[in-house]
N, C-alpha and C positions, 0 to 999 in steps of 0.2 A: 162414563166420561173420563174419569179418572185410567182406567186401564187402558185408554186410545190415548192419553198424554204422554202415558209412560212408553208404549208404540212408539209415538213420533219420536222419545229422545232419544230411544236406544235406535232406531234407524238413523236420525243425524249422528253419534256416533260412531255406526258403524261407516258411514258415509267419510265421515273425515278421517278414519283410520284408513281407509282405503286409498282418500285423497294422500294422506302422506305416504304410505308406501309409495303412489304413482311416483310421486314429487322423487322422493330418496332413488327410486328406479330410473327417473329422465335426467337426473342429474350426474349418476353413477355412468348413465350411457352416454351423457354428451361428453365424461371425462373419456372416455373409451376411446370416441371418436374424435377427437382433437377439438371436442366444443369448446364453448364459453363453459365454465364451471365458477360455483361458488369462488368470493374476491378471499385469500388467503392472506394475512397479515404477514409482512416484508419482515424476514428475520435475518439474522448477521451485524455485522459489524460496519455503520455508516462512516465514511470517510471522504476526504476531498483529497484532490494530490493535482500533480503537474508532472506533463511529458518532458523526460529528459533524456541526456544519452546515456551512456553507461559508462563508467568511470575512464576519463582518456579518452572521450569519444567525441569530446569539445574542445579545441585548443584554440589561445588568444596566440597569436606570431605575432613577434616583437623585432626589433632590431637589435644586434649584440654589440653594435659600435655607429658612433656618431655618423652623419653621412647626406649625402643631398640624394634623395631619393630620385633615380633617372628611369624606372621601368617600372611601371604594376598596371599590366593590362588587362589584371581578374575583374569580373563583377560577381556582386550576389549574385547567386545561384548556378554558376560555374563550378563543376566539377573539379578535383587535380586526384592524381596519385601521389602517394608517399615517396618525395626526391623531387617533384616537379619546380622547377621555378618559381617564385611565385612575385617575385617583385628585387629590383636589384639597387644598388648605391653605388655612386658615382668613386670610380677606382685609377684615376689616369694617375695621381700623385703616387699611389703604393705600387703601381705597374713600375713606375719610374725606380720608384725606391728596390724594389725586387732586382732590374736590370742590372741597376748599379751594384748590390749584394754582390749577385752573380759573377758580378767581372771580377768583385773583390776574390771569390772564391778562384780562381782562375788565375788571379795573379798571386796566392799564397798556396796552390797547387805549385805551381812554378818555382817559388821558394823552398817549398819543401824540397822537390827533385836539383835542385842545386845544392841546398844543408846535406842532403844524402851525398853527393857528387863528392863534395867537398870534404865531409867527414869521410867515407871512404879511404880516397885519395892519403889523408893525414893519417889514418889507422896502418896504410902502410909504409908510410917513409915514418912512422913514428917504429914501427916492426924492424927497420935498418937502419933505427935510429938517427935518422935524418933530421928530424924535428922533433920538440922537446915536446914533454909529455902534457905542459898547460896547453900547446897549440891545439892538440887532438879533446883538451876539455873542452878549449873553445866552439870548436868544430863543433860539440858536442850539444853546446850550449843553444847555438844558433838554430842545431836543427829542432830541439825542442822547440825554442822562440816558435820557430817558422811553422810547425804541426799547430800549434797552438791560436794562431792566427790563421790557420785555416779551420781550426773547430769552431773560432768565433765566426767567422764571415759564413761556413752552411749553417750556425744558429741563426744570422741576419738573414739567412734567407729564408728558415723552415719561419721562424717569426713573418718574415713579407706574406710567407704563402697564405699560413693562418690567419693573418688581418684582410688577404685578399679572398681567399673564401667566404669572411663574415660579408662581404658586401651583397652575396648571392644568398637571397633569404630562402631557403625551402622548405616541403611539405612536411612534418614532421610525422601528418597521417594523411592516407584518403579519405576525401571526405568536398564536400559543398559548402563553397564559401558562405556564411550567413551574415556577414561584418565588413563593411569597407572602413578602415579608419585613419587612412593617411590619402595624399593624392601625389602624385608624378611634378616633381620640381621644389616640393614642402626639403627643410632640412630637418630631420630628425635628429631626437638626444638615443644615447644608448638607451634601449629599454622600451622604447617607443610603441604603440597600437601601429602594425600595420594592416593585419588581418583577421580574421575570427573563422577558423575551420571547425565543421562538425559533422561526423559520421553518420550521416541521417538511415542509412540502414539498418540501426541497431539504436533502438530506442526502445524504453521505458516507461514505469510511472511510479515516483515518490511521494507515495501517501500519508498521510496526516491521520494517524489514527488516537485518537483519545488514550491516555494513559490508563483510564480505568477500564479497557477493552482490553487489555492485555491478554487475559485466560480466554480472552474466545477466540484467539487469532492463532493457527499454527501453520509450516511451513506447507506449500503444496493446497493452501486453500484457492477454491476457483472464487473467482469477482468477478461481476459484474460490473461494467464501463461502459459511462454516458456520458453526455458533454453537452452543452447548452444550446453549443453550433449547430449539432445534428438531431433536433428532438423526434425523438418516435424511434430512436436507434440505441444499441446497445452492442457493447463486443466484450469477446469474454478474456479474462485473463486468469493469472494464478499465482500468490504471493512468491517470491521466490528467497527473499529474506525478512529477517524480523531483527532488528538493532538490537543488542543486550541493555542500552541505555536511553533514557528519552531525553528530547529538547525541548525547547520552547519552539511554540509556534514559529513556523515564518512567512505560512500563507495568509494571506488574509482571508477570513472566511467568507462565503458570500452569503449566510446569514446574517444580519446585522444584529442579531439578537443572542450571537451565541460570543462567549467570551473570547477574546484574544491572546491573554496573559496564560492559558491552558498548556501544560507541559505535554506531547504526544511522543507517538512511537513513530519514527520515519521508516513503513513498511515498503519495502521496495516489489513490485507487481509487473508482472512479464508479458506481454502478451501472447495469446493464444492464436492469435489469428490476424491479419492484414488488417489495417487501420485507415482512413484518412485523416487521423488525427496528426496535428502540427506541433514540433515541438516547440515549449512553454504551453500550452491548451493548458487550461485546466480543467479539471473532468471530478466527476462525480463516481464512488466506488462503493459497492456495496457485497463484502466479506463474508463468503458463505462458513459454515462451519467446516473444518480440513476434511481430506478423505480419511475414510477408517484404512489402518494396517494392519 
């Protein structure tokens, strides 16, 4: 009895020794062929961030002189190039003021070529001693005056030109307008919102990564990117900076259970690949270890 007990356990033994090889074997083949395989625990560096542009790649247009705004026919999502039009202020008074400059210059042209005339003229009857020698300082004196008052009147006018350029606001980059913030007929102060351009083909993502992540983060790591919008979806990207300094938070985290007041590293993440991501999204990033060199 005893020696048929001992029988059944060493065959159940052998029985499950075999079962696990089987197991270790269907598991090794279905990694082979692109199965399901054993859930591996998510390793790297968790972080949040937000799509942005790249430095210069967002610009607020402002106005640089007071004005009655008479043109801005852009809307959101309008295109321009760098130099386009983009919205204009009302200019008939400094047209005016230019005109007037301009005759000024035209009639202290004229003065000049008469103070020459006339100094001339005096230089030689001053030569055969016809006229005394103050007449020709005179002469002298006038043509100075008269150059003089024409260097001021084309300053009145490079100044007209100057103020009449500021009225024509333009593209400073190519880019899609994302911002309307004045309307056609508003007066504006110097300084004023009238537009918001940003380079949407060249975006990024400024991640938020914990200061005591620091040693696992290094340049040329791939990430993974996800976004709440698009669940079941991921794109890959790759650190492309790391700050030498940390700041304080400035996203809000979307755990409500993880601290705020946490000082992080703002790792800037490049994409690897076309997105439908928006910028501002915020997205979810998980930091692989760098490649080896």
């Amino acid at each position: 009895m005893k020696n048929g007990m001992v029988w059944v356990v060493a065959l159940a033994g052998v029985g499950l020794a075999g079962l696990t090889v089987l197991q270790a074997r269907g598991t090794e083949r279905a990694r082979s062929e692109g199965g399901p395989a054993e859930a591996v625990p998510a390793r790297g560096v968790a972080a949040e961030g937000r799509v942005v542009t790249y430095p210069g790649g967002e610009v607020v247009v402002g106005t640089e002189r007071a004005g009655r705004l008479v043109r801005l026919a852009l809307e959101e999502g309008q295109t321009v190039r760098r130099g386009d039009v983009l919205a204009e202020l009302d200019s008939d008074e400094l047209r005016a003021a230019l005109a007037e400059d301009r005759a000024r210059v035209t009639e202290a042209e004229a003065e000049v070529r008469l103070a020459e005339s006339t100094l001339k003229r005096r230089a030689d009857l001053a030569a055969e001693r016809i006229v005394a020698a103050h007449d020709l300082d005179q002469a002298q004196r006038d043509l100075d005056i008269a150059r003089a008052r024409l260097l001021t009147s084309r300053a009145a006018v490079d100044r007209d030109e100057a103020q009449l350029r500021k009225t024509r606001i333009l593209a400073p980059i190519s880019g899609t307008v994302i911002g309307r913030h004045a309307q056609a007929g508003e007066t504006l102060e110097a300084g004023q919102r009238v537009l918001t351009l940003a380079d949407l083909t060249r975006l990024r993502i400024e991640a938020e990564a914990d200061e005591a992540d620091a040693a696992a983060l290094g340049m040329g790591a791939p990430v993974s990117i996800t976004c709440e919008a698009f669940p079941g979806r991921a794109w890959r990207g790759r650190v492309e900076d790391i700050p030498r300094s940390v700041t304080l938070r400035r996203l809000k985290p979307q755990d409500p259970g993880r601290p705020t007041d946490t000082r992080i590293l703002a790792v800037k993440v490049a994409f690897a690949e076309p997105t439908p991501l928006k910028l501002g999204a915020t997205v979810e990033l998980r930091i692989e270890a760098p490649p080896e060199r």
